[in-house]
C-alpha positions in Angstrom: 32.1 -34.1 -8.0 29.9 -31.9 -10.1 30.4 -27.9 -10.3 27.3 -26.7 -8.6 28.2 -23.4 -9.0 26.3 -21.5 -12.1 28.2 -20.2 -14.8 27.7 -16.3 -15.1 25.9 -15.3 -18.0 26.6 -12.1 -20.1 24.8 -9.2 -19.0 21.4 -8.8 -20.6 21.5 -6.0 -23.1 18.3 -3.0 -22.9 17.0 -3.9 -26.5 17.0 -8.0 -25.1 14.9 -7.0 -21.6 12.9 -4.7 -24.0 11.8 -8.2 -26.0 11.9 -10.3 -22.8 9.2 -7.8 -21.1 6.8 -8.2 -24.5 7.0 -11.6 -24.4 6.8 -11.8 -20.5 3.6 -9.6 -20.7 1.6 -11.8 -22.9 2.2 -14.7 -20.4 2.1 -12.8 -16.7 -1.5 -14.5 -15.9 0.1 -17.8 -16.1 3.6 -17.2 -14.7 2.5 -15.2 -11.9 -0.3 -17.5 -10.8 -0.4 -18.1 -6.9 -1.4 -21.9 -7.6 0.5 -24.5 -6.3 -0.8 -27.7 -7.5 1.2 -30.0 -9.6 -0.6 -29.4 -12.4 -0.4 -25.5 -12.0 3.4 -25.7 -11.7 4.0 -27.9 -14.8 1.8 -25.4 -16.7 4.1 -22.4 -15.5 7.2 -24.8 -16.2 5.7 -25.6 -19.7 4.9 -21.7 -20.2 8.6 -20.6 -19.5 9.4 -23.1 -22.0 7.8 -20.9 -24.5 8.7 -17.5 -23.3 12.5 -18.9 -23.7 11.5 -20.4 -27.4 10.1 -17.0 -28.4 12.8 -15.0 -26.9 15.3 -17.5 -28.8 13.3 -16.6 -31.9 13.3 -12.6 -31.3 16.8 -11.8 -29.9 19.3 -13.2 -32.0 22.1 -11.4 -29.8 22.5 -14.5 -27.3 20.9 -18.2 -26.6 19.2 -18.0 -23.0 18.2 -20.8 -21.5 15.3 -21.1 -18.9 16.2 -20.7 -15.9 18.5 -17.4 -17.0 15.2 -16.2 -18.0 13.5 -16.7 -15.2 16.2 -14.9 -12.7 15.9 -12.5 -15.2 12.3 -11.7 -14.6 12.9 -12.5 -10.4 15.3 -9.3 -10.4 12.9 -7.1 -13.1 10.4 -7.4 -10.4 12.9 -6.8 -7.5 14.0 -4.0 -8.9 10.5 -2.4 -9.9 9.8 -3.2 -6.1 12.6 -0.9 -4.8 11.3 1.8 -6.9 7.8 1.7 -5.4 9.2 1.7 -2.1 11.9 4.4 -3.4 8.6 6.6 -4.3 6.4 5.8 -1.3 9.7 6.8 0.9 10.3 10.0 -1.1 6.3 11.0 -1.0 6.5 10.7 2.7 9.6 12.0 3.4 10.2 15.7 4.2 13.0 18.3 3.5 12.0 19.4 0.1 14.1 19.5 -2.9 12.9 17.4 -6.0 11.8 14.6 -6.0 13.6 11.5 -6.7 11.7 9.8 -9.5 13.6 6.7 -11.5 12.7 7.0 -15.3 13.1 3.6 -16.7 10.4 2.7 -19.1 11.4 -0.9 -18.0 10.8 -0.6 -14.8 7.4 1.8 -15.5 6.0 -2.0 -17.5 7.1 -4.1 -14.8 5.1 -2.0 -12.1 2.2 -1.7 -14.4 2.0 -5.3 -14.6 3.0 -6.3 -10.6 1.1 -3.1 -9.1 -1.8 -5.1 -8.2 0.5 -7.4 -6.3 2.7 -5.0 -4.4 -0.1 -2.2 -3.8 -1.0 -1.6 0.0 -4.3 -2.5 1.5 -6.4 0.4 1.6 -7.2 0.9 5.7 -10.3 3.2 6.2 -9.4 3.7 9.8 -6.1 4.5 8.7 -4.8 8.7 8.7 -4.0 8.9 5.2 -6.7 7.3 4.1 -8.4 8.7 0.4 -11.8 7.4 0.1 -13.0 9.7 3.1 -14.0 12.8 1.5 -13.8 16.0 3.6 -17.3 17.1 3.1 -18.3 14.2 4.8 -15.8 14.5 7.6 -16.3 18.1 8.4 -20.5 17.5 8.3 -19.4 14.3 10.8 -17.9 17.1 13.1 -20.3 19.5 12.6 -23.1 17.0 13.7 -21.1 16.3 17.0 -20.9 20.2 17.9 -25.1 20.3 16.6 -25.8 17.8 19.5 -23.4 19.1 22.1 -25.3 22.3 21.8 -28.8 20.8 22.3 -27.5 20.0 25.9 -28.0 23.5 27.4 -27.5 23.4 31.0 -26.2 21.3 33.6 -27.5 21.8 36.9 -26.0 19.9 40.5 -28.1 18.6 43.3 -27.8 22.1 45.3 -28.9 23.6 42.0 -26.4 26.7 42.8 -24.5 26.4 39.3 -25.9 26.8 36.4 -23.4 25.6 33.1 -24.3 25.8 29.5 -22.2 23.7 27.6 -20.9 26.3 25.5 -20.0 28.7 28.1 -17.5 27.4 31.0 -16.8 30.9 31.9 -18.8 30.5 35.0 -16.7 27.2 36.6 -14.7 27.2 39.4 -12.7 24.4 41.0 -15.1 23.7 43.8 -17.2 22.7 41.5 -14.9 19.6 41.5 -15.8 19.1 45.2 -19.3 19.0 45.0 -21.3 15.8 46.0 -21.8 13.1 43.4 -25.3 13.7 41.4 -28.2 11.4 42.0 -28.2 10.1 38.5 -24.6 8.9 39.3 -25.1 7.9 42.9 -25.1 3.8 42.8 -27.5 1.9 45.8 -25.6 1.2 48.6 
């Protein structure tokens, strides 16, 4: 029976993922593609081909084959993943102190090229939401209190209390007891 268990490879040096990244970066559109035909996949198959002949050619340190390349690049991305989510957890998180910021230019290549992929959708219903600028907001508020105010008084059916909407100074809980309006009053 055959050995399905992969050999371990040696441990990719900085200079090799450094070469790896160039070589990845000129071919992302095509080996990142979301396709899923046949054809699609060959092409990406075809492509990794060629990343592996080029990085053959540019690292003479040690032969990689495909499919080393490729888990390679799988883990990269992994990696650059965890430090977005590192970075979103330590913007959001409280308790001061520095801030814990990963400087691998590595990594800082990787995101720049997966970003688009891994970036939130930008809700504008949701709290910490940027587009909203404040000027707007505060003239949105402002606007409410403008048209509140038109509303001067509020009078009952015994016409006894007399409310401006700005000034509750004058209620009192039996207020609560008097008899529902006529405008509210449905036909019996």
């Amino acid at each position: 029976m055959e050995n399905l268990k992969r050999k371990r490879e040696r441990t990719f040096e900085y200079s090799e993922k450094s070469v790896f990244l160039e070589i990845v970066t000129k071919h992302y559109n095509v080996i990142e593609s979301k396709k899923t035909y046949t054809v699609d996949v060959k092409t990406k198959n075809a492509e990794w081909v060629k990343i592996a002949e080029s990085f053959a050619a540019a690292s003479s340190i040690y032969p990689r084959d495909v499919l080393t390349l490729k888990t390679l690049w799988e883990n990269l991305k992994r990696k650059a993943k965890l430090a977005i989510a590192a970075q979103a957890d330590n913007h959001y998180g409280t308790g001061g102190g520095k801030a814990k910021i990963l400087n691998d230019p590595l990594v800082d290549i990787i995101v720049g090229l997966i970003r688009p992929h891994v970036k939130p959708f930008n809700n504008i219903y949701d709290d910490n939401n940027d587009d909203i600028p404040t000027k707007t907001i505060s003239n949105f508020y402002n606007n409410i209190v403008e048209e509140d105010a038109t509303e001067e008084i509020v009078i009952n059916d015994f016409g006894k209390h007399k409310i401006t909407n700005d000034d509750w100074s004058q209620y009192n809980p039996t207020m609560l007891k008097s008899p529902i309006s006529a405008a509210l009053r449905q036909p019996t």
